[in-house]
N, C-alpha and C positions, 0 to 999 in steps of 0.2 A: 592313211591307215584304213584298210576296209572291215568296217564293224560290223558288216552285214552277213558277214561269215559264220556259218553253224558249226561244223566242227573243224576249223582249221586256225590257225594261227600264222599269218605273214611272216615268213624269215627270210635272211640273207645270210649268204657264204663267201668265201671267197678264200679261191686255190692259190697259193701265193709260193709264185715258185720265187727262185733267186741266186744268180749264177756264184760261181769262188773266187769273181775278182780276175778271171783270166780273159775278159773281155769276151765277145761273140763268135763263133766258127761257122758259115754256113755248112750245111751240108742236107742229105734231102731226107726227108724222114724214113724210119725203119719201115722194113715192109713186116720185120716179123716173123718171116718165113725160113725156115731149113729148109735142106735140100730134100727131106723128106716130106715137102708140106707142110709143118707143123710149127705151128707157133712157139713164140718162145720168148721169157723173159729175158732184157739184155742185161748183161752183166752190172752193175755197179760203177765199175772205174768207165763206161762209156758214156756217164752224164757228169755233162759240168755244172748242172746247178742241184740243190738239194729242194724239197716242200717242206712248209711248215706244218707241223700238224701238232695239235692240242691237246691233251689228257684230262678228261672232264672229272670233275670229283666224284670219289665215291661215295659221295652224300647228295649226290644228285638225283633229282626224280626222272629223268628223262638219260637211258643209257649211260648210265651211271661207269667210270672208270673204263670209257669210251676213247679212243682217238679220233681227233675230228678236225677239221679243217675250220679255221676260223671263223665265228657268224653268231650270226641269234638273229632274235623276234624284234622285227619293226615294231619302234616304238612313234607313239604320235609329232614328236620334236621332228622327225626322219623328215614327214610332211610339213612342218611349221611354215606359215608364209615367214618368217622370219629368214630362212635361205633367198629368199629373191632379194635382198639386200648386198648377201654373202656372195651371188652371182650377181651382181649386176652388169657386170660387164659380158655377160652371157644369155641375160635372159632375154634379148631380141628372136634367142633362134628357141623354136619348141619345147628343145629339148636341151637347153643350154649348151648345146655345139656338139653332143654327142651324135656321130654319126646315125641314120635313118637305117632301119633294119626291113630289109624286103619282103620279109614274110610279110602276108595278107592280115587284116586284122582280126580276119572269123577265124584264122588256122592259129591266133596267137594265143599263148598259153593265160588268163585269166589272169594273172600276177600283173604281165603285162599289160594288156589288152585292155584292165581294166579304166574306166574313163575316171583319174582322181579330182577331177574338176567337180564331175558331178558330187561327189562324196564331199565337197568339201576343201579341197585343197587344192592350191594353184600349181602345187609342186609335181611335176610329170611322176608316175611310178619308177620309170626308166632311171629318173635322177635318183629319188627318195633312196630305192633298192638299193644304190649304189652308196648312198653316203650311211645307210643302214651297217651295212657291212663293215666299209672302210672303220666307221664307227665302234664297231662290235670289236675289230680288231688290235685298235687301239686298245679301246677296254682289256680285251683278254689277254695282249702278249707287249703291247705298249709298242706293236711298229705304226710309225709316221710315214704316210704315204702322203703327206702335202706339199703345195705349193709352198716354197716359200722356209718352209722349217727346220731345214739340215741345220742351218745355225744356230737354234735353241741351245741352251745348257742342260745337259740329263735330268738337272734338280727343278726345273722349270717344266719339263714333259711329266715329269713324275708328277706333280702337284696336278697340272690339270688330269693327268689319268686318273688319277684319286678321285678328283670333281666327277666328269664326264663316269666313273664308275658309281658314283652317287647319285646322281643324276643325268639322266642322259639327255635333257636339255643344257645342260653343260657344254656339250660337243657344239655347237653352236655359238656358244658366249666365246669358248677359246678359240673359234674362229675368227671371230669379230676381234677380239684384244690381241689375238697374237697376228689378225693381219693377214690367216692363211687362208685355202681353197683346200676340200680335200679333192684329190685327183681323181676325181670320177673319169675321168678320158681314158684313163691308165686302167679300166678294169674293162673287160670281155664279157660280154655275154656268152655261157658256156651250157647252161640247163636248168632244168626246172624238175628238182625230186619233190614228192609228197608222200610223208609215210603211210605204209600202208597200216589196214584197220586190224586193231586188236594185237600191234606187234611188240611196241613199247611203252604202252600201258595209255591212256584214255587221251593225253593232248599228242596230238597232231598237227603238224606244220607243211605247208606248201612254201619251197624254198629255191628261188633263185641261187643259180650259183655261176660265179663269177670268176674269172683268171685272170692273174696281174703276175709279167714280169720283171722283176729287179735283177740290174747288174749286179748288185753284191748282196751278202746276206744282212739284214739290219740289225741295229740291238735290238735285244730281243728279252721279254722279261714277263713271268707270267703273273697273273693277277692275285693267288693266293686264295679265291673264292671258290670260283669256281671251276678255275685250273689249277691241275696240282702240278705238274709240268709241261714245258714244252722239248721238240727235237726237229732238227733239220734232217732229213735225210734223202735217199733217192728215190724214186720210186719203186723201183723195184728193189731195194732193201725192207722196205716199210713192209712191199709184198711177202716178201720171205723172213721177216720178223714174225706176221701173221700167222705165217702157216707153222714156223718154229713155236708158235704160242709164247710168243714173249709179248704181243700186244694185239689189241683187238678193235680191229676197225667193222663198220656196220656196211648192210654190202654198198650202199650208194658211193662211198669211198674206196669201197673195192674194186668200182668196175671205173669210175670216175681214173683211180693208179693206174688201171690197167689201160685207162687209153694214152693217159700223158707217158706210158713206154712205148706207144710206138715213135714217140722225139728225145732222142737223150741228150740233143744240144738245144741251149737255151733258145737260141739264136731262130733254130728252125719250129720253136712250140710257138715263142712271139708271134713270129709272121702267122705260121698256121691261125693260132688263134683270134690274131688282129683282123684276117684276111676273111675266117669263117662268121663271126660275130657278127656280119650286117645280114647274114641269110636269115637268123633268128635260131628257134630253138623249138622242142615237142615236151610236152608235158608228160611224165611219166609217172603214174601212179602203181607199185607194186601190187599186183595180185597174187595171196599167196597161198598154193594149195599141195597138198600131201599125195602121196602114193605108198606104197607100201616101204618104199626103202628113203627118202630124201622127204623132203622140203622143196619145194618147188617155187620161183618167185619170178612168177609171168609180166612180160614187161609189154609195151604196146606195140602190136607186129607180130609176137607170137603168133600160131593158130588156134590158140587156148584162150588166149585174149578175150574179158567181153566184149563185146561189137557196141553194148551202152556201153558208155563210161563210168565207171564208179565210183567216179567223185566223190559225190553226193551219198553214196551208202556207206553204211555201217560195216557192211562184209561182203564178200561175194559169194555168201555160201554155194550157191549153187551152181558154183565153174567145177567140171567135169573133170578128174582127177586127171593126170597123161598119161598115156601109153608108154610100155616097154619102149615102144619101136620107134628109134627116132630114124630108119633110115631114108622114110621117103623124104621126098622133093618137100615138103610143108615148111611153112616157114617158122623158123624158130629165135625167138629171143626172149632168154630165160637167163636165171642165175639159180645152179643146182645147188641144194645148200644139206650136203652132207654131214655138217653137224656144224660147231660153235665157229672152227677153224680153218674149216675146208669148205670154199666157195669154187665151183667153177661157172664160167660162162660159158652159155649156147647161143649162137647168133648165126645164120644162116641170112638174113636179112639187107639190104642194102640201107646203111643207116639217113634217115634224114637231115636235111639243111646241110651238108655235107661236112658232115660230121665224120670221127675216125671210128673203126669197129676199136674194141680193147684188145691188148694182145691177152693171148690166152697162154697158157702155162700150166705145167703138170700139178697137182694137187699132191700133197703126204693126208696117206688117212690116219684121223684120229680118234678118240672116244665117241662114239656117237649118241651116249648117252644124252649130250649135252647141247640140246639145239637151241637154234636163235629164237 
Protein backbone atom coordinates (compact mmCIF):
# COMPACT_ATOMS: atom_id res chain seq x y z
CA UNK A 1 0.00 0.00 0.00
CA UNK A 2 1.80 3.37 -1.19
CA UNK A 3 1.19 6.02 1.55
CA UNK A 4 3.39 8.35 -0.06
CA UNK A 5 0.76 9.32 -2.35
CA UNK A 6 -0.79 13.08 -2.33
CA UNK A 7 -3.73 12.96 -4.06
CA UNK A 8 -4.45 9.54 -5.15
CA UNK A 9 -5.87 6.54 -3.61
CA UNK A 10 -4.68 2.77 -4.90
CA UNK A 11 -7.65 0.82 -6.39
CA UNK A 12 -8.32 -2.31 -8.23
CA UNK A 13 -10.96 -3.45 -10.87
CA UNK A 14 -11.76 -6.28 -12.45
CA UNK A 15 -13.89 -6.91 -15.80
CA UNK A 16 -15.30 -10.26 -15.13
CA UNK A 17 -16.85 -11.62 -18.05
CA UNK A 18 -18.43 -15.23 -18.07
CA UNK A 19 -19.85 -17.38 -20.85
CA UNK A 20 -23.93 -19.38 -20.63
CA UNK A 21 -22.63 -22.64 -20.12
CA UNK A 22 -22.34 -23.25 -23.94
CA UNK A 23 -18.77 -23.96 -23.59
CA UNK A 24 -15.97 -22.06 -26.03
CA UNK A 25 -16.27 -21.31 -30.13
CA UNK A 26 -13.19 -20.02 -31.53
CA UNK A 27 -13.50 -17.65 -33.94
CA UNK A 28 -11.36 -14.34 -34.89
CA UNK A 29 -12.30 -11.20 -33.57
CA UNK A 30 -14.71 -8.49 -35.07
CA UNK A 31 -13.14 -6.02 -37.08
CA UNK A 32 -16.09 -3.67 -36.49
CA UNK A 33 -16.27 -2.53 -39.86
CA UNK A 34 -19.45 -2.06 -42.56
CA UNK A 35 -19.16 -2.11 -45.74
CA UNK A 36 -19.25 1.55 -45.40
CA UNK A 37 -16.32 1.90 -43.21
CA UNK A 38 -18.11 2.50 -40.13
CA UNK A 39 -17.94 1.02 -37.03
CA UNK A 40 -20.54 -0.47 -35.42
CA UNK A 41 -22.06 -2.07 -32.32
CA UNK A 42 -22.68 -6.00 -32.81
CA UNK A 43 -25.86 -7.08 -31.96
CA UNK A 44 -26.47 -8.85 -28.63
CA UNK A 45 -27.52 -12.59 -29.53
CA UNK A 46 -23.60 -12.49 -31.17
CA UNK A 47 -22.11 -12.89 -27.60
CA UNK A 48 -22.04 -15.88 -25.68
CA UNK A 49 -20.94 -14.54 -22.40
CA UNK A 50 -22.59 -11.53 -20.41
CA UNK A 51 -20.21 -8.76 -17.73
CA UNK A 52 -20.86 -8.14 -14.45
CA UNK A 53 -21.48 -4.86 -13.66
CA UNK A 54 -22.43 -3.24 -10.11
CA UNK A 55 -24.85 -0.43 -9.16
CA UNK A 56 -23.28 1.72 -6.56
CA UNK A 57 -25.55 3.34 -3.98
CA UNK A 58 -27.01 6.27 -3.93
CA UNK A 59 -25.60 7.25 -0.70
CA UNK A 60 -22.38 7.11 -2.03
CA UNK A 61 -19.81 9.89 -2.13
CA UNK A 62 -17.90 8.83 -5.09
CA UNK A 63 -20.44 8.50 -8.38
CA UNK A 64 -23.14 7.83 -6.63
CA UNK A 65 -26.01 5.48 -8.33
CA UNK A 66 -23.05 4.56 -10.92
CA UNK A 67 -22.61 1.15 -12.86
CA UNK A 68 -19.23 -0.04 -12.37
CA UNK A 69 -17.19 -3.00 -12.70
CA UNK A 70 -16.21 -4.61 -9.67
CA UNK A 71 -13.22 -3.21 -7.35
CA UNK A 72 -12.20 -0.53 -4.69
CA UNK A 73 -9.31 0.90 -2.78
CA UNK A 74 -6.15 -1.33 -1.59
CA UNK A 75 -6.42 -1.86 1.60
CA UNK A 76 -2.95 -2.65 3.76
CA UNK A 77 -4.07 -6.57 4.52
CA UNK A 78 -3.93 -6.65 0.19
CA UNK A 79 0.11 -6.22 1.18
CA UNK A 80 0.26 -8.21 4.57
CA UNK A 81 3.37 -10.47 4.74
CA UNK A 82 0.92 -12.68 5.99
CA UNK A 83 0.05 -13.85 2.02
CA UNK A 84 3.64 -15.48 1.77
CA UNK A 85 2.32 -18.21 3.93
CA UNK A 86 -1.02 -18.34 1.71
CA UNK A 87 1.61 -18.63 -1.39
CA UNK A 88 4.08 -20.67 -0.30
CA UNK A 89 4.19 -22.89 -2.63
CA UNK A 90 4.77 -19.98 -5.11
CA UNK A 91 6.73 -17.73 -3.49
CA UNK A 92 10.14 -19.13 -5.24
CA UNK A 93 9.25 -17.17 -8.24
CA UNK A 94 9.07 -13.08 -8.09
CA UNK A 95 6.06 -12.92 -8.63
CA UNK A 96 4.38 -15.86 -7.35
CA UNK A 97 4.27 -17.54 -11.03
CA UNK A 98 2.56 -14.86 -12.57
CA UNK A 99 3.72 -14.54 -15.80
CA UNK A 100 6.65 -11.50 -16.51
CA UNK A 101 5.20 -8.60 -18.44
CA UNK A 102 7.71 -7.01 -21.27
CA UNK A 103 7.13 -3.66 -20.98
CA UNK A 104 10.31 -1.75 -19.77
CA UNK A 105 10.25 -0.65 -16.16
CA UNK A 106 10.63 3.42 -16.81
CA UNK A 107 7.43 2.94 -19.43
CA UNK A 108 5.43 1.10 -16.57
CA UNK A 109 2.61 2.83 -15.14
CA UNK A 110 3.55 3.77 -11.30
CA UNK A 111 0.81 1.25 -9.80
CA UNK A 112 3.14 -1.14 -11.13
CA UNK A 113 6.32 -0.13 -11.42
CA UNK A 114 6.22 0.73 -8.04
CA UNK A 115 9.21 -1.02 -5.91
CA UNK A 116 6.66 -2.39 -2.69
CA UNK A 117 9.76 -3.82 -1.06
CA UNK A 118 10.99 -0.55 -0.49
CA UNK A 119 7.59 0.63 1.05
CA UNK A 120 7.46 -1.95 3.25
CA UNK A 121 6.10 -5.06 1.92
CA UNK A 122 7.46 -8.31 0.59
CA UNK A 123 4.30 -8.71 -1.31
CA UNK A 124 5.02 -7.85 -5.29
CA UNK A 125 2.18 -4.92 -6.28
CA UNK A 126 1.47 -7.18 -9.37
CA UNK A 127 0.31 -9.88 -6.69
CA UNK A 128 -1.38 -7.35 -3.96
CA UNK A 129 -3.49 -5.54 -7.03
CA UNK A 130 -4.69 -8.81 -7.88
CA UNK A 131 -5.85 -10.14 -4.71
CA UNK A 132 -7.20 -6.41 -3.98
CA UNK A 133 -9.59 -6.90 -6.49
CA UNK A 134 -10.53 -10.52 -6.48
CA UNK A 135 -11.13 -9.29 -2.77
CA UNK A 136 -13.33 -6.37 -3.54
CA UNK A 137 -15.35 -8.69 -5.58
CA UNK A 138 -16.07 -11.04 -3.30
CA UNK A 139 -17.12 -8.30 -0.81
CA UNK A 140 -19.45 -6.59 -3.40
CA UNK A 141 -21.28 -9.57 -5.40
CA UNK A 142 -20.02 -12.69 -3.27
CA UNK A 143 -18.24 -14.32 -6.64
CA UNK A 144 -15.49 -17.12 -5.58
CA UNK A 145 -12.71 -16.99 -7.99
CA UNK A 146 -10.60 -19.51 -5.72
CA UNK A 147 -8.74 -22.35 -5.67
CA UNK A 148 -10.08 -25.00 -4.15
CA UNK A 149 -13.87 -23.60 -3.15
CA UNK A 150 -16.67 -24.69 -5.73
CA UNK A 151 -17.28 -27.10 -2.81
CA UNK A 152 -18.22 -24.81 0.05
CA UNK A 153 -21.95 -24.58 1.08
CA UNK A 154 -23.59 -20.96 0.26
CA UNK A 155 -24.08 -20.60 4.10
CA UNK A 156 -20.38 -21.00 4.72
CA UNK A 157 -19.38 -18.22 1.81
CA UNK A 158 -22.05 -16.06 3.04
CA UNK A 159 -20.53 -15.96 6.82
CA UNK A 160 -17.03 -15.26 5.55
CA UNK A 161 -18.47 -12.43 3.08
CA UNK A 162 -19.93 -10.82 6.05
CA UNK A 163 -16.38 -11.15 7.76
CA UNK A 164 -14.10 -10.22 4.92
CA UNK A 165 -16.87 -7.25 4.44
CA UNK A 166 -16.17 -6.14 8.08
CA UNK A 167 -12.83 -6.48 7.82
CA UNK A 168 -10.90 -6.90 5.03
CA UNK A 169 -8.01 -8.57 6.90
CA UNK A 170 -10.55 -11.26 7.07
CA UNK A 171 -10.03 -12.23 3.28
CA UNK A 172 -6.87 -13.55 4.45
CA UNK A 173 -7.93 -15.59 7.65
CA UNK A 174 -10.77 -17.42 5.21
CA UNK A 175 -7.99 -18.27 3.20
CA UNK A 176 -5.93 -19.78 5.57
CA UNK A 177 -9.06 -21.92 7.32
CA UNK A 178 -10.91 -22.64 4.23
CA UNK A 179 -7.57 -23.92 2.70
CA UNK A 180 -7.90 -21.79 -0.59
CA UNK A 181 -5.72 -19.42 -3.04
CA UNK A 182 -7.44 -16.72 -4.71
CA UNK A 183 -6.66 -17.07 -8.33
CA UNK A 184 -4.55 -14.36 -9.29
CA UNK A 185 -3.34 -16.41 -12.61
CA UNK A 186 -6.89 -16.15 -13.66
CA UNK A 187 -6.77 -12.27 -13.87
CA UNK A 188 -5.15 -9.94 -17.00
CA UNK A 189 -3.64 -7.28 -16.79
CA UNK A 190 -5.93 -4.78 -18.91
CA UNK A 191 -5.24 -0.85 -17.80
CA UNK A 192 -4.53 1.63 -15.60
CA UNK A 193 -7.44 4.71 -15.43
CA UNK A 194 -6.93 7.70 -12.79
CA UNK A 195 -9.76 10.02 -12.41
CA UNK A 196 -9.44 12.94 -13.63
CA UNK A 197 -9.18 16.33 -11.50
CA UNK A 198 -12.09 18.19 -10.21
CA UNK A 199 -14.75 15.47 -11.92
CA UNK A 200 -16.10 13.43 -9.05
CA UNK A 201 -15.62 15.41 -6.40
CA UNK A 202 -11.98 15.78 -4.18
CA UNK A 203 -10.93 11.70 -3.77
CA UNK A 204 -9.20 10.44 -6.62
CA UNK A 205 -7.98 6.89 -7.36
CA UNK A 206 -5.37 5.41 -9.77
CA UNK A 207 -6.92 2.05 -10.72
CA UNK A 208 -5.67 -0.99 -12.24
CA UNK A 209 -7.92 -2.93 -14.11
CA UNK A 210 -8.04 -6.28 -14.64
CA UNK A 211 -9.93 -9.23 -16.86
CA UNK A 212 -10.98 -12.65 -15.95
CA UNK A 213 -12.94 -15.19 -17.90
CA UNK A 214 -15.43 -17.73 -16.44
CA UNK A 215 -16.95 -20.62 -18.35
CA UNK A 216 -20.28 -19.95 -16.71
CA UNK A 217 -21.99 -17.25 -14.85
CA UNK A 218 -21.34 -17.65 -10.87
CA UNK A 219 -23.82 -16.95 -7.99
CA UNK A 220 -23.96 -13.88 -7.70
CA UNK A 221 -25.30 -11.75 -4.78
CA UNK A 222 -24.92 -8.16 -4.05
CA UNK A 223 -23.78 -6.72 -0.73
CA UNK A 224 -26.51 -4.45 0.37
CA UNK A 225 -23.93 -1.49 1.32
CA UNK A 226 -22.67 -0.39 -0.96
CA UNK A 227 -24.36 -2.08 -3.95
CA UNK A 228 -27.76 -1.78 -4.36
CA UNK A 229 -27.86 -4.21 -7.49
CA UNK A 230 -26.20 -6.28 -9.74
CA UNK A 231 -26.87 -7.54 -13.75
CA UNK A 232 -25.17 -9.65 -16.20
CA UNK A 233 -25.35 -8.39 -19.48
CA UNK A 234 -23.65 -8.02 -22.95
CA UNK A 235 -21.72 -5.63 -23.84
CA UNK A 236 -23.32 -3.96 -26.05
CA UNK A 237 -26.64 -4.10 -24.23
CA UNK A 238 -25.12 -2.22 -21.28
CA UNK A 239 -23.88 0.13 -24.29
CA UNK A 240 -27.45 0.77 -25.62
CA UNK A 241 -29.02 0.60 -22.06
CA UNK A 242 -26.76 3.87 -21.56
CA UNK A 243 -27.70 5.65 -24.32
CA UNK A 244 -31.68 4.61 -23.78
CA UNK A 245 -30.93 6.31 -20.28
CA UNK A 246 -31.90 3.51 -18.41
CA UNK A 247 -28.29 3.26 -16.67
CA UNK A 248 -25.35 5.17 -16.28
CA UNK A 249 -21.95 4.15 -16.63
CA UNK A 250 -18.74 6.84 -16.16
CA UNK A 251 -16.73 7.12 -19.49
CA UNK A 252 -13.68 4.71 -18.43
CA UNK A 253 -16.36 1.84 -18.60
CA UNK A 254 -17.68 3.21 -21.57
CA UNK A 255 -14.74 3.05 -23.72
CA UNK A 256 -13.32 -0.12 -21.63
CA UNK A 257 -17.49 -1.95 -23.36
CA UNK A 258 -16.64 -0.58 -26.27
CA UNK A 259 -13.44 -2.54 -26.69
CA UNK A 260 -14.63 -5.92 -25.22
CA UNK A 261 -17.20 -5.43 -28.59
CA UNK A 262 -14.79 -6.02 -30.84
CA UNK A 263 -14.85 -10.16 -29.23
CA UNK A 264 -18.30 -11.35 -28.78
CA UNK A 265 -17.03 -14.94 -28.26
CA UNK A 266 -15.83 -15.67 -24.97
CA UNK A 267 -13.34 -18.03 -26.22
CA UNK A 268 -11.60 -15.30 -28.68
CA UNK A 269 -11.59 -12.17 -25.47
CA UNK A 270 -9.62 -15.16 -23.24
CA UNK A 271 -6.98 -15.74 -25.63
CA UNK A 272 -6.73 -12.01 -26.78
CA UNK A 273 -6.50 -11.01 -23.36
CA UNK A 274 -4.25 -13.78 -21.99
CA UNK A 275 -1.95 -13.44 -25.09
CA UNK A 276 -1.97 -9.32 -24.76
CA UNK A 277 -1.27 -9.07 -20.68
CA UNK A 278 2.55 -9.83 -20.90
CA UNK A 279 3.04 -6.63 -23.24
CA UNK A 280 1.89 -4.40 -20.09
CA UNK A 281 -0.20 -1.47 -20.20
CA UNK A 282 -0.18 2.93 -20.38
CA UNK A 283 -1.40 4.97 -17.83
CA UNK A 284 -4.10 7.08 -18.70
CA UNK A 285 -5.03 10.03 -16.86
CA UNK A 286 -8.22 12.05 -18.24
CA UNK A 287 -7.80 15.69 -19.35
CA UNK A 288 -10.68 17.39 -19.41
CA UNK A 289 -11.62 20.51 -21.42
CA UNK A 290 -14.51 22.47 -22.91
CA UNK A 291 -15.33 24.13 -26.20
CA UNK A 292 -18.31 25.83 -26.98
CA UNK A 293 -20.58 22.79 -27.67
CA UNK A 294 -19.22 19.48 -25.67
CA UNK A 295 -16.98 18.29 -23.04
CA UNK A 296 -14.06 17.16 -24.26
CA UNK A 297 -11.91 14.21 -22.36
CA UNK A 298 -8.23 14.12 -23.86
CA UNK A 299 -6.68 10.85 -23.32
CA UNK A 300 -2.75 10.26 -23.92
CA UNK A 301 -1.79 10.43 -27.76
CA UNK A 302 -4.28 13.13 -28.51
CA UNK A 303 -2.54 16.27 -29.98
CA UNK A 304 -4.20 18.34 -27.12
CA UNK A 305 -2.55 16.11 -24.81
CA UNK A 306 0.00 17.73 -22.22
CA UNK A 307 3.40 16.71 -23.24
CA UNK A 308 3.99 16.88 -18.93
CA UNK A 309 1.92 14.57 -17.33
CA UNK A 310 -0.66 15.72 -15.00
CA UNK A 311 -0.43 13.58 -12.52
CA UNK A 312 0.65 15.28 -10.05
CA UNK A 313 -1.67 18.43 -10.69
CA UNK A 314 -4.59 19.67 -9.58
CA UNK A 315 -6.01 20.76 -13.23
CA UNK A 316 -4.73 21.38 -16.40
CA UNK A 317 -6.20 24.60 -16.61
CA UNK A 318 -4.25 25.71 -19.18
CA UNK A 319 -4.77 22.90 -22.21
CA UNK A 320 -6.06 24.93 -25.14
CA UNK A 321 -9.55 24.33 -25.85
CA UNK A 322 -10.06 22.11 -29.65
CA UNK A 323 -10.74 23.18 -32.70
CA UNK A 324 -13.95 22.70 -35.00
CA UNK A 325 -11.61 20.84 -37.43
CA UNK A 326 -10.96 17.46 -36.70
CA UNK A 327 -10.15 16.70 -40.51
CA UNK A 328 -6.45 16.80 -40.56
CA UNK A 329 -4.06 14.01 -40.27
CA UNK A 330 -3.34 14.97 -36.22
CA UNK A 331 -3.74 12.52 -33.93
CA UNK A 332 -6.68 12.12 -31.96
CA UNK A 333 -7.72 10.19 -28.85
CA UNK A 334 -10.51 11.74 -27.01
CA UNK A 335 -14.15 10.82 -25.63
CA UNK A 336 -16.68 13.60 -26.83
CA UNK A 337 -18.98 14.04 -23.99
CA UNK A 338 -22.07 15.66 -25.36
CA UNK A 339 -23.90 15.49 -22.29
CA UNK A 340 -24.78 12.83 -19.21
CA UNK A 341 -25.66 10.10 -21.85
CA UNK A 342 -24.01 10.53 -24.97
CA UNK A 343 -20.24 9.62 -25.20
CA UNK A 344 -18.55 9.23 -28.29
CA UNK A 345 -14.93 8.11 -29.02
CA UNK A 346 -12.38 9.74 -31.31
CA UNK A 347 -9.24 7.70 -31.84
CA UNK A 348 -7.27 8.08 -35.08
CA UNK A 349 -4.20 6.54 -33.13
CA UNK A 350 -2.47 3.30 -33.22
CA UNK A 351 -3.24 1.90 -29.67
CA UNK A 352 -0.37 0.82 -27.42
CA UNK A 353 1.02 -2.76 -25.92
CA UNK A 354 -1.21 -3.93 -28.49
CA UNK A 355 -4.08 -3.35 -27.42
CA UNK A 356 -7.69 -3.15 -29.28
CA UNK A 357 -9.00 0.46 -30.54
CA UNK A 358 -13.01 0.37 -29.06
CA UNK A 359 -15.61 -0.02 -31.48
CA UNK A 360 -17.41 3.14 -32.05
CA UNK A 361 -21.14 3.36 -32.69
CA UNK A 362 -23.79 5.97 -33.41
CA UNK A 363 -24.79 8.11 -30.41
CA UNK A 364 -28.93 9.23 -29.76
CA UNK A 365 -28.81 12.98 -28.68
CA UNK A 366 -30.19 13.94 -25.50
CA UNK A 367 -30.71 16.86 -22.99
CA UNK A 368 -27.70 18.59 -22.82
CA UNK A 369 -28.47 20.39 -19.98
CA UNK A 370 -26.92 17.65 -18.04
CA UNK A 371 -23.35 17.04 -18.21
CA UNK A 372 -20.82 14.81 -16.49
Amino acid sequence: MNTTLKHWKEAATLILAAGRGRGFTPRAPLTGESSSGQSHLPHRSLFDYDVLLLKRSGKGGFMPNAYVFPGGVVDASDFSSEWLDIFRSFTNSPTFGLRSVKQHLETRPPIFATDRLKLGSPIPGEVALRICALRETFEESGEKNHYGVNDLCSSELTKWRALVNQNPSNFIRMCRELQVLPNIWALHEWGNWLTPASRYGTTRFDTAFFICCLQEIPHTLQDDKEIERFQWSTPSEILQSYQAQKLWIAPPQFYELSRLCRFPLLNDLHNFASQRATAGCEQWMPVVVSNDEHLISLLPGDKLYPVDSPRDSEAAKNTVPPSKDHQDASPLHRIVISDRYTLRVQITITPKYNHVLPVAHSAVSHDSKSQL
